[in-house]
KEPA-274418 format. One record per atom (N, C-alpha, C): z, y, x. Coordinates in steps of 0.05 Angstrom, whole numbers, padded with zeros to 5 digits, always signed. Layout:
N
ZYX...
% end
This chain:
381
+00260+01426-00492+00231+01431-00492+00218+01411-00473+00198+01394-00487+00183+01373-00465+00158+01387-00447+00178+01381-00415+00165+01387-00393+00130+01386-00397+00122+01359-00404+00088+01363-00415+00076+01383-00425+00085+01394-00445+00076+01412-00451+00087+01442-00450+00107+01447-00436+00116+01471-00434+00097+01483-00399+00100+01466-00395+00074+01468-00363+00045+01460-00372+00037+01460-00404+00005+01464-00404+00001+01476-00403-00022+01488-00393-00030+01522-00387-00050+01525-00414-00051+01548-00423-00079+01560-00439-00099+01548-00430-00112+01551-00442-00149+01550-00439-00156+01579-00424-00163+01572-00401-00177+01590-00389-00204+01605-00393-00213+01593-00416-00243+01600-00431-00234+01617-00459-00212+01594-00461-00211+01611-00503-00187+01636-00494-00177+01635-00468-00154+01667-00464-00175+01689-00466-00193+01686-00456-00219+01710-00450-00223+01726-00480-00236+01706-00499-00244+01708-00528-00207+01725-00546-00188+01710-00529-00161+01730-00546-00161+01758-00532-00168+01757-00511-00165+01789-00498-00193+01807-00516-00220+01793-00520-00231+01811-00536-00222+01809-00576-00205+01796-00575-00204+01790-00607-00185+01824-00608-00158+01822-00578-00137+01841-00581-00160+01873-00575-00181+01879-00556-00190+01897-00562-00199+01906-00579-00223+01891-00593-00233+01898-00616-00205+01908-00635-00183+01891-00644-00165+01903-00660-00161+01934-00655-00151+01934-00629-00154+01973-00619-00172+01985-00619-00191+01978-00635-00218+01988-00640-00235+01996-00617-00237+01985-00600-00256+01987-00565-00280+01966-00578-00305+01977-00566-00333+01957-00558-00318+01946-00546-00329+01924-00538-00330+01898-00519-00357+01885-00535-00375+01881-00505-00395+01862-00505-00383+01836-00497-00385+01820-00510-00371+01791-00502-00394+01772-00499-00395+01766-00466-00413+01749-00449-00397+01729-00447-00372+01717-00458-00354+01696-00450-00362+01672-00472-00364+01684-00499-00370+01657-00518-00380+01677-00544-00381+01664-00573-00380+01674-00592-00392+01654-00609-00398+01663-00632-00423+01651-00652-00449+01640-00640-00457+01618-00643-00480+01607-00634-00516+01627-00645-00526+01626-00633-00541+01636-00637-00573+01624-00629-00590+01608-00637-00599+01606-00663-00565+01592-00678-00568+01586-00693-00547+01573-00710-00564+01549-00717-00542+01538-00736-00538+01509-00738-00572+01501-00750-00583+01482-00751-00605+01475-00766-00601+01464-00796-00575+01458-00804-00572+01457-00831-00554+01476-00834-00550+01478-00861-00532+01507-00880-00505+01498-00876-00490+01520-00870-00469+01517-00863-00448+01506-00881-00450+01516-00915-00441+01505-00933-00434+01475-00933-00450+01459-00917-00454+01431-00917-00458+01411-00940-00444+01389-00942-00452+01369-00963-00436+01368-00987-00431+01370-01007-00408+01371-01025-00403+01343-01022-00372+01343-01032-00357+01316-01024-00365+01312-01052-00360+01284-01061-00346+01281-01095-00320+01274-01097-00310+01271-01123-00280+01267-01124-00284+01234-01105-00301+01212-01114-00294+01186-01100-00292+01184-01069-00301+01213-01059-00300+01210-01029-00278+01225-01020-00259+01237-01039-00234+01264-01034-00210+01233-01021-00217+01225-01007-00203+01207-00992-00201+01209-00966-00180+01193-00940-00183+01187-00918-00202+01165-00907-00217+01178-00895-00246+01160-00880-00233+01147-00862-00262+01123-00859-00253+01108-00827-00245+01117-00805-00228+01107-00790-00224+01125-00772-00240+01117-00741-00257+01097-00746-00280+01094-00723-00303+01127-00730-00296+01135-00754-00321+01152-00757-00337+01139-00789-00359+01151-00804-00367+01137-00832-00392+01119-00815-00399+01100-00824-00420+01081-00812-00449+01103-00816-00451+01108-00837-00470+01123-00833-00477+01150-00814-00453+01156-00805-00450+01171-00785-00463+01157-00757-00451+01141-00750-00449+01117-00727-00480+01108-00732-00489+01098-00748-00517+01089-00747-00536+01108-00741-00531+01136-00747-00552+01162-00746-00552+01160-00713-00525+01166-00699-00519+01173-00675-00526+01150-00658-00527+01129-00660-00534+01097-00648-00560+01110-00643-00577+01107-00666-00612+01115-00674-00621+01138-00651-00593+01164-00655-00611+01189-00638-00609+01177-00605-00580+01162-00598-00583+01158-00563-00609+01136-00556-00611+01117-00575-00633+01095-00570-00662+01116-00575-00672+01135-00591-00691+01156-00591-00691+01181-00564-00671+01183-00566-00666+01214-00542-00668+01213-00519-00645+01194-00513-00637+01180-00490-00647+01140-00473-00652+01137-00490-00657+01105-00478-00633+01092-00478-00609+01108-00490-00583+01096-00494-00583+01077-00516-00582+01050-00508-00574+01024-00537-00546+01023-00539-00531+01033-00556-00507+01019-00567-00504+01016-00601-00491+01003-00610-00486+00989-00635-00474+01007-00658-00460+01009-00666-00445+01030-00686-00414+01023-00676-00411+00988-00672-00376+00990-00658-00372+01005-00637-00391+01014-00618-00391+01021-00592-00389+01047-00593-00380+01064-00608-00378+01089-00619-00355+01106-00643-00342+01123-00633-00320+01126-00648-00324+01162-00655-00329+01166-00683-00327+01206-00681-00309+01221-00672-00309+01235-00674-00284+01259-00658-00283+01287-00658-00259+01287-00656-00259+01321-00658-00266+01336-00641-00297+01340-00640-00302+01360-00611-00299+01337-00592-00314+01340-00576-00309+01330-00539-00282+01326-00541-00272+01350-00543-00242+01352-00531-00229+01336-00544-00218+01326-00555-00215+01292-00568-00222+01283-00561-00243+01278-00551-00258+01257-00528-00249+01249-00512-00245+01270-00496-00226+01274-00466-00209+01264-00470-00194+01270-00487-00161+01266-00485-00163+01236-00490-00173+01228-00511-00173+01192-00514-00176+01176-00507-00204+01183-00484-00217+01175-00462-00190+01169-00440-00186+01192-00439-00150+01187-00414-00131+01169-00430-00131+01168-00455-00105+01161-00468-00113+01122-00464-00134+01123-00469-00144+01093-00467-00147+01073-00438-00148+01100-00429-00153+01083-00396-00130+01089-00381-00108+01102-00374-00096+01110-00362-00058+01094-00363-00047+01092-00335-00024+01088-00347-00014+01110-00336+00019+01111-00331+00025+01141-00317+00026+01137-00289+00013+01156-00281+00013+01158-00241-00016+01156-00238-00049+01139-00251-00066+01137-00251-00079+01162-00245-00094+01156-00227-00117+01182-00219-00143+01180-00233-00159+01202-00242-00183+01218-00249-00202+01229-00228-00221+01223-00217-00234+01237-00212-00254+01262-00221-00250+01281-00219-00256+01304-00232-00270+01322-00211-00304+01325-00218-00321+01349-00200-00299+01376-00201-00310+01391-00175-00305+01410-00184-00329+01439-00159-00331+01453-00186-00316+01464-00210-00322+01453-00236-00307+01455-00256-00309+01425-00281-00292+01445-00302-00310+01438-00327-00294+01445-00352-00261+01453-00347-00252+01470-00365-00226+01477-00348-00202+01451-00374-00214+01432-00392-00196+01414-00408-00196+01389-00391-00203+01388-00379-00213+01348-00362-00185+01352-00350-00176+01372-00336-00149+01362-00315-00118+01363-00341-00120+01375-00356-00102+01380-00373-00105+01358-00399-00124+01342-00403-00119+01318-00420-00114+01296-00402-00122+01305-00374-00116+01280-00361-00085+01266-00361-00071+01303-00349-00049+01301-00349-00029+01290-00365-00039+01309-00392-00029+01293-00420-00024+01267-00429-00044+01246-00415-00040+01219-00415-00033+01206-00401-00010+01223-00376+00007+01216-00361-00014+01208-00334-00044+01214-00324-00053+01213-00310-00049+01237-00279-00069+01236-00265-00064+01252-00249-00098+01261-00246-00106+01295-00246-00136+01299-00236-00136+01299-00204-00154+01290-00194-00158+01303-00166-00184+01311-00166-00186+01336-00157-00218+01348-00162-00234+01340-00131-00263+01343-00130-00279+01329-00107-00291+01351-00114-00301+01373-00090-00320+01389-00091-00354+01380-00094-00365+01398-00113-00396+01392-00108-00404+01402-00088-00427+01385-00076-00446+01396-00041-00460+01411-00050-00453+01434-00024-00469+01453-00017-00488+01453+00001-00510+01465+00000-00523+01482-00021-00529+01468-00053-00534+01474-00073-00548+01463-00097-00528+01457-00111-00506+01454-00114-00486+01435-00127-00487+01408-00132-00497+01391-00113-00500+01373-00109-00472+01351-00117-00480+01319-00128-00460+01308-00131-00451+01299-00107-00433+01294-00100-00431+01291-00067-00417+01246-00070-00433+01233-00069-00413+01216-00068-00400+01199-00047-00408+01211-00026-00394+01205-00007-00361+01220-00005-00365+01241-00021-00332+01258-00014-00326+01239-00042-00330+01228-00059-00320+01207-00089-00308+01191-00073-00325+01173-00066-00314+01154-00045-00280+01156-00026-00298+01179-00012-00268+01186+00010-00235+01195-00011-00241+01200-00039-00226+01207-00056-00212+01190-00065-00220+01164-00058-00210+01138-00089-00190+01131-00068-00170+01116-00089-00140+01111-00072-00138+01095-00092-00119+01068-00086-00109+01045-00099-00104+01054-00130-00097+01085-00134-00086+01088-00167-00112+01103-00177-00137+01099-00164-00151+01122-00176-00169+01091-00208-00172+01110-00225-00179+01092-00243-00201+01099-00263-00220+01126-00259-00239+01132-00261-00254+01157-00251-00278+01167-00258-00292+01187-00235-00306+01202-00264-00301+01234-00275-00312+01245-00294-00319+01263-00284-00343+01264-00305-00371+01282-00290-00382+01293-00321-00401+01314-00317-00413+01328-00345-00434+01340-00327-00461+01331-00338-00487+01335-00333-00490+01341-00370-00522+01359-00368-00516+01382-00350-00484+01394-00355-00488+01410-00323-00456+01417-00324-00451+01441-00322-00424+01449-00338-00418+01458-00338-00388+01474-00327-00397+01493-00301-00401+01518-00304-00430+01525-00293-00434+01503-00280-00457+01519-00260-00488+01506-00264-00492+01498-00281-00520+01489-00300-00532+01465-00289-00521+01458-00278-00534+01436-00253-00546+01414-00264-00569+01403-00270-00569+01379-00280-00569+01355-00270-00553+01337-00261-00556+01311-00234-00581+01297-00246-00592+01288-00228-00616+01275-00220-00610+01246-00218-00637+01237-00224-00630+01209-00230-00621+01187-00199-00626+01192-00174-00615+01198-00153-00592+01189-00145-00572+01216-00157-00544+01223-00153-00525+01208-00172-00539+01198-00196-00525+01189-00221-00529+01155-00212-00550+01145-00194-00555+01119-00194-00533+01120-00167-00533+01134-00156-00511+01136-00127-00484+01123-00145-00477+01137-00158-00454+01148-00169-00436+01118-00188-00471+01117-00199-00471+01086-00218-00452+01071-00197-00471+01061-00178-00467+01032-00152-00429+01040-00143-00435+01061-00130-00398+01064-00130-00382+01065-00141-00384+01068-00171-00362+01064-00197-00364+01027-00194-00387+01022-00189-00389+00990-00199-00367+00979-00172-00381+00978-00145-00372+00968-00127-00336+00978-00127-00327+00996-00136-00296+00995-00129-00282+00987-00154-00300+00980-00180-00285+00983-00207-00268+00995-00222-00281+01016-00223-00276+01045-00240-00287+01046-00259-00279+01066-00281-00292+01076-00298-00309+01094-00292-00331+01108-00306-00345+01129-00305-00347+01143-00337-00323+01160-00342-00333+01176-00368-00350+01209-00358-00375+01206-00373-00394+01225-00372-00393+01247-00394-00388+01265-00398-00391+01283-00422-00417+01299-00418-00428+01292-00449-00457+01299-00447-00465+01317-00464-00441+01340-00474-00446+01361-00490-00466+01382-00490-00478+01386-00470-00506+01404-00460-00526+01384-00453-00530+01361-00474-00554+01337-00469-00585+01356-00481-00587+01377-00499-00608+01384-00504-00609+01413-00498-00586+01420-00473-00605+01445-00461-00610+01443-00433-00636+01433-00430-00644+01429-00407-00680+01445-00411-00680+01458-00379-00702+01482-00387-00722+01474-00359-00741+01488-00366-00773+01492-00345-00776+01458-00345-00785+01440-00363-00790+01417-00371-00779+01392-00350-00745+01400-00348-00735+01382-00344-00727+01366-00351-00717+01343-00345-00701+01322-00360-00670+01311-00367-00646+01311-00376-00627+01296-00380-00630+01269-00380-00611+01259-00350-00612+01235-00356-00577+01213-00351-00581+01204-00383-00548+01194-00388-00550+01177-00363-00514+01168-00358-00508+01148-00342-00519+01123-00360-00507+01122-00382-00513+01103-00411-00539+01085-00405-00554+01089-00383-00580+01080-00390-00579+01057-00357-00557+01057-00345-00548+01049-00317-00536+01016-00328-00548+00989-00334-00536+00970-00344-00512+00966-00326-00513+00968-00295-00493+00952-00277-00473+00970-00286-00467+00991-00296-00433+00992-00306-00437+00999-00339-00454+00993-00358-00456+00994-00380-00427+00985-00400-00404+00966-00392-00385+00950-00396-00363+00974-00369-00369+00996-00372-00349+01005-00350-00355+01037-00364-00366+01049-00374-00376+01079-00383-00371+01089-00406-00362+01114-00404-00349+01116-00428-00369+01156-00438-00381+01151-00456-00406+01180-00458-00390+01202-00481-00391+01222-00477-00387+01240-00492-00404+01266-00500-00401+01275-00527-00421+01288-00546-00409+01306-00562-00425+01328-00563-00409+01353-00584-00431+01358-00593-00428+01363-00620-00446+01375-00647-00437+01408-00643-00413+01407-00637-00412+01442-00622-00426+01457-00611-00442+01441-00586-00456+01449-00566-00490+01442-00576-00499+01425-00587-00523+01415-00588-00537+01412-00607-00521+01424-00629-00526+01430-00661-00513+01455-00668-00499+01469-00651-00494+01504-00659-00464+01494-00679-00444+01479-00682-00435+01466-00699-00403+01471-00690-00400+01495-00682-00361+01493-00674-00349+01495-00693-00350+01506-00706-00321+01507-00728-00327+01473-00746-00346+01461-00742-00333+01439-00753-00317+01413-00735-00317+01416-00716-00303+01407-00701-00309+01376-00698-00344+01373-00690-00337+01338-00697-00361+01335-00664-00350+01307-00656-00359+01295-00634-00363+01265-00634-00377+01258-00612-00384+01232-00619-00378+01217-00588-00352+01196-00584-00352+01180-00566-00360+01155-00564-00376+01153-00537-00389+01120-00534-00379+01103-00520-00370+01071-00524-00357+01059-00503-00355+01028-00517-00358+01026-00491-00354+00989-00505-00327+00980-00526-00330+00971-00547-00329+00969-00571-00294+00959-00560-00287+00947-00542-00256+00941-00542-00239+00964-00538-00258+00991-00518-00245+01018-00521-00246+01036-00545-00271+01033-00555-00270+01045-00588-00256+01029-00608-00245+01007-00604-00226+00998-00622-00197+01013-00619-00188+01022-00597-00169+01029-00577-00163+01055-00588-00187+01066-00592-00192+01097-00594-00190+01099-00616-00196+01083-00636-00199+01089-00667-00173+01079-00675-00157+01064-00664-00127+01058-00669-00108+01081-00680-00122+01102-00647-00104+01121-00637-00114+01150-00661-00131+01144-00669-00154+01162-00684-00128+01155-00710-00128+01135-00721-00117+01134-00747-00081+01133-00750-00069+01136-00728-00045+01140-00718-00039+01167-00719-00044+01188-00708-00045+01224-00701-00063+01227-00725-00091+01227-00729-00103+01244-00751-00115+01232-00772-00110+01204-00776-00123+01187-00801-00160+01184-00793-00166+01207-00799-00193+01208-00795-00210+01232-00796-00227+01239-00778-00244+01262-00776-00257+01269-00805-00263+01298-00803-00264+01306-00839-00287+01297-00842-00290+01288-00869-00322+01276-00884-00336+01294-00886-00331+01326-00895-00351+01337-00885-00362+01348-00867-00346+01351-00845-00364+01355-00819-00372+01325-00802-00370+01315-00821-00387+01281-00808-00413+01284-00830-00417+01300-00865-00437+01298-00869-00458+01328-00866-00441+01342-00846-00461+01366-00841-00472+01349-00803-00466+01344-00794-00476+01331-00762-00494+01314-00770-00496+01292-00793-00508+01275-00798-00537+01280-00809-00524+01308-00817-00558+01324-00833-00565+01340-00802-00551+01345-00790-00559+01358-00764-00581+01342-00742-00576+01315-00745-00588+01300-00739-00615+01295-00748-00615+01296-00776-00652+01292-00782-00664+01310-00774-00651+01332-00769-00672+01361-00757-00679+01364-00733-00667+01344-00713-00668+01349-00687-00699+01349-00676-00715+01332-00684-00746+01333-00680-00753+01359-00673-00743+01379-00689-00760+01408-00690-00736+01419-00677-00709+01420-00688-00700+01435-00674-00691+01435-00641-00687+01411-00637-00686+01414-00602-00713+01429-00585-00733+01428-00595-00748+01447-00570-00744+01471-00580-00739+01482-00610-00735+01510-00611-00716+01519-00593-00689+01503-00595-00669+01509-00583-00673+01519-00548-00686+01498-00544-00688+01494-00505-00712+01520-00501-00722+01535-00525-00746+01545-00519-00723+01589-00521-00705+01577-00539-00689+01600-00544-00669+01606-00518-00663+01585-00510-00644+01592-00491-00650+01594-00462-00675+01581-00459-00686+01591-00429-00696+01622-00437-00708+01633-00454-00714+01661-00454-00681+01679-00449-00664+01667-00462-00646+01682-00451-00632+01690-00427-00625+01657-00422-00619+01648-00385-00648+01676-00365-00673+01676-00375-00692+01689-00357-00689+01709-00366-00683+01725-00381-00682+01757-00395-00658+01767-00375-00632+01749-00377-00610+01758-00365-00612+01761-00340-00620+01739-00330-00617+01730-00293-00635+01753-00283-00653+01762-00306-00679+01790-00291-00657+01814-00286-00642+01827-00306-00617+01843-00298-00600+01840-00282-00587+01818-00284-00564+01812-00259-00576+01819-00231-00598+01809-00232-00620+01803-00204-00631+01831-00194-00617+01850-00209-00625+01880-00200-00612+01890-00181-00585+01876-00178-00570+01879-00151-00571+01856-00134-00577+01861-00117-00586+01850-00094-00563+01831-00081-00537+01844-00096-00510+01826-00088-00501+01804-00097-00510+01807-00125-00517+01779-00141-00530+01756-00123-00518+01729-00128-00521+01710-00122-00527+01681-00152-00556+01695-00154-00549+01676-00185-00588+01667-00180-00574+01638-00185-00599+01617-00176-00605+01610-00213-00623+01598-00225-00630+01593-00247-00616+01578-00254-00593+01574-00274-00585+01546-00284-00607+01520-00285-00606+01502-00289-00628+01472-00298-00622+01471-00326-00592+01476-00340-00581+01473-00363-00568+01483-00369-00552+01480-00401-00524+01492-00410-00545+01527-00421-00515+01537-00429-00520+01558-00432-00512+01585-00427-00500+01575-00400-00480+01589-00376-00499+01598-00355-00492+01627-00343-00507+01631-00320-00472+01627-00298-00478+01627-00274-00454+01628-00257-00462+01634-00231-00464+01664-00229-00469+01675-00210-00455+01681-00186-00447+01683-00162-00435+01686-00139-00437+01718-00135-00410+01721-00139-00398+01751-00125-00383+01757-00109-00389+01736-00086-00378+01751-00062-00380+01775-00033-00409+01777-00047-00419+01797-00029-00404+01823-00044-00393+01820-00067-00376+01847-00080-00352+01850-00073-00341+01838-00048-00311+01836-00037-00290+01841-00064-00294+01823-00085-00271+01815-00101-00266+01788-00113-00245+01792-00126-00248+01756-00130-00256+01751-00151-00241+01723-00162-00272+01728-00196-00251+01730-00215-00226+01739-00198-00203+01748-00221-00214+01775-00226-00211+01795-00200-00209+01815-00204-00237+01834-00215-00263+01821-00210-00283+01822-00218-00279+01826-00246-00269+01794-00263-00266+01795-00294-00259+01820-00303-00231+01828-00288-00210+01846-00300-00224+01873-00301-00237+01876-00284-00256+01906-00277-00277+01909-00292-00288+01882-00298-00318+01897-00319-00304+01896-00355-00282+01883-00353-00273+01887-00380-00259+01914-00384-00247+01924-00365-00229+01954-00358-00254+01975-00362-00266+01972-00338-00285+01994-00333-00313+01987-00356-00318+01969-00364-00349+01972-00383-00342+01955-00411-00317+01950-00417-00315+01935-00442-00335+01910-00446-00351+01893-00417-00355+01868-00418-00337+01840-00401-00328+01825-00422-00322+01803-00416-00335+01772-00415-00322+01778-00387-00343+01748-00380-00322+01729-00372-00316+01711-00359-00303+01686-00357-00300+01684-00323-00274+01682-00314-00267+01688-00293-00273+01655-00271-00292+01647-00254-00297+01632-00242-00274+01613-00233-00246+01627-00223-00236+01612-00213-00224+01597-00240-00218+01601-00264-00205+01584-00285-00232+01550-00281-00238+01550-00265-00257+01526-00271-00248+01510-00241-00236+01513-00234-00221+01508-00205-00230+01522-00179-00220+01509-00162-00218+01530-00124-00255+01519-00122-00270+01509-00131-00293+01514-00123-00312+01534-00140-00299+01532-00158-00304+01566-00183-00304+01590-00171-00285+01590-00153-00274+01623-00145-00305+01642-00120-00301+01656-00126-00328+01658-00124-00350+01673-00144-00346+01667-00167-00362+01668-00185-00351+01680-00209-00366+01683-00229-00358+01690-00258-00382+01676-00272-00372+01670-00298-00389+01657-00316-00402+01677-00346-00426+01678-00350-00440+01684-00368-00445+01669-00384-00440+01675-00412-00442+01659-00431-00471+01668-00453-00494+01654-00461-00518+01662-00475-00520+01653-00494-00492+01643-00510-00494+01634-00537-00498+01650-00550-00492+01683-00548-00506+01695-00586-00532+01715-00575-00537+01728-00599-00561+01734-00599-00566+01749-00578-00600+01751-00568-00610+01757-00536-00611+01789-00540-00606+01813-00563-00612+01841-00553-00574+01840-00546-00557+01834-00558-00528+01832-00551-00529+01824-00514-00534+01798-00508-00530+01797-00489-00545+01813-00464-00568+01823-00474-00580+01835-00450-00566+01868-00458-00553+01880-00481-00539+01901-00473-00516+01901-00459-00505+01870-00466-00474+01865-00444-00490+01870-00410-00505+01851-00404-00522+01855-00382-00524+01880-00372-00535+01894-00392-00543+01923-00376-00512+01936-00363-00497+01935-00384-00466+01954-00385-00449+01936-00358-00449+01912-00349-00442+01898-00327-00453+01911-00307-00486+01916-00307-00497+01922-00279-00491+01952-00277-00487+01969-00296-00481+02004-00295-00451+02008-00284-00435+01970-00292-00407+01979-00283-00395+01968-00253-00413+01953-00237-00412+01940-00215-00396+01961-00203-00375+01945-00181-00366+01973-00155-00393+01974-00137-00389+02001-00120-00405+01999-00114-00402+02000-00074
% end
């Protein structure tokens, strides 16, 4: 059995979703605050595009051009991001992202820089590609990017610095500030900077997202990532979109047609219709999910022990429970025991997680504000 993968751990996000898949089987409620069905849902029909027999083939494996030209169009519209269609490769989910992202840049022994607390996949694709994570805490107060502790981090093997604005666990959205900080020191030591930008259109109370992508002095050094999962309601088709100068998307699309031939045609032509709708549907979206983030945080905020500041983004709240003398293991384990709600245990996001538990406001807002209620009736007291 190879050591790599017999020491990968689970997903500390999708174990949550199996513990309510195993209740529900025993027929128990569970309000599930951890993930679920998106809610609004997708802006096109889920059915998607019918293939024809001349397209019942294996696609490019950069992604279909017409794909690539939609997505070029939305970062140069959305973002102020210019890249080309070579400069861009589809993908399965982010998480393909990640992993290729490491697989392309990394030899073995190479270091990652990784925020933390941080998506719980960044240290485990790192690994995968024979890299090494070392996590850098965000500054406190605010979750600030700290780059002076980046700095104090980098060591002769370190070989890039990954970050996800807005981020996720703790909604934070870096400021143009922290990201121009961030820029100059990736440039000055010559690093990479891959950004994952899967919560690029939930940003709330008329703030802004702003890509690294738009930073020319490491434009030839940045590598951007995108989920139709997250920003089109779009998980089960499993498609994403990575950006990078065209010698790493050649790299990537190598590796793309080696392991999986090519991402499926039709969830490249349901994203692609996802895309013409974005006009209308991104402010619905940002307009749906701050009512939720504010419906919820009004409940939580009924105990006084709660420690939960407004996210900026995402669609995570991540509140601080330490005034409840438990941890955010035993927290999890207790509101799923005692009130049949599961939420997402802080520390699975690393040692600056612990602390906390994560709320999730993807499905519909009377669900989540009854999980809400049944959390605050089940608090110790």
């Amino acid at each position: 059995m190879a050591v790599r993968l017999a020491t990968l751990p689970p997903s500390g996000t999708l174990a949550v979703g199996d513990k309510v898949r195993a209740l529900r089987a025993e027929g128990r409620s569970v309000f599930n605050l951890s993930g679920g069905a998106p809610d609004p849902g997708p802006p096109v029909g889920l059915a998607g595009t019918a293939i024809t027999a001349n397209e019942n083939s294996l696609g490019d494996p950069w992604g279909e051009l017409f794909l690539r030209k939609a997505f070029s169009a939305r970062l140069a519209r959305c973002h102020g991001v210019v890249r080309s269609e070579r400069e861009m490769v589809a993908t399965i989910g982010a998480k393909q992202g990640v992993y290729f992202a490491a697989m392309a840049l990394l030899e073995p022994g190479d270091e990652v820089i990784v925020i933390d607390p941080c998506w719980v996949t960044y240290a485990p694709s790192i690994e995968l590609a024979g890299g090494r994570a070392v996590p850098v805490a965000l500054a406190q107060p605010g979750n600030r990017l700290d780059t002076a502790a980046i700095a104090a981090a980098i060591t002769p093997r370190t070989r890039a610095v990954l970050i996800n604005t807005p981020h996720n666990p703790t909604g934070r959205v870096f400021t143009e500030g922290e990201l121009a900080a961030l820029a100059d020191l990736v440039k000055q030591r010559g690093l990479w900077l891959i950004c994952d930008e899967s919560f690029d259109l939930f940003v709330f109370d008329g703030g802004r997202h702003l890509s690294p992508g738009t930073f020319d002095v490491i434009r030839d050094r940045t590598i951007l990532l995108y989920s139709f999962s997250k920003a089109f309601a779009l998980p089960s088709y499993r498609i994403g979109m990575l950006v990078a100068p065209e010698e790493i998307c050649r790299l990537i699309a190598n590796c793309t047609q080696q392991l999986i031939s090519s991402v499926s045609l039709a969830s490249q032509k349901v994203a692609c219709a996802a895309l013409d709708k974005e006009a209308e549907w991104a402010p619905m979206l940002r307009r749906a999910y701050q009512e939720k983030r504010d419906a919820c945080l009004a409940i939580l905020r009924q105990d006084a022990r709660f420690e939960a500041p407004a996210p900026q983004g995402t669609f995570y709240l991540f509140p601080g429970i330490t005034r409840f003398g438990m941890s955010s293991d035993a927290m999890t384990a207790h509101l799923l025991d005692k009130a049949g709600v599961a939420v997402t245990s802080g520390a699975v996001f690393g040692r600056s997680g612990e602390g906390h538990i994560r709320v999730n406001l993807v499905g519909p807002l009377p669900a989540i504000l009854d999980g809400a209620r049944a959390l605050l009736r089940a608090l110790p007291k």
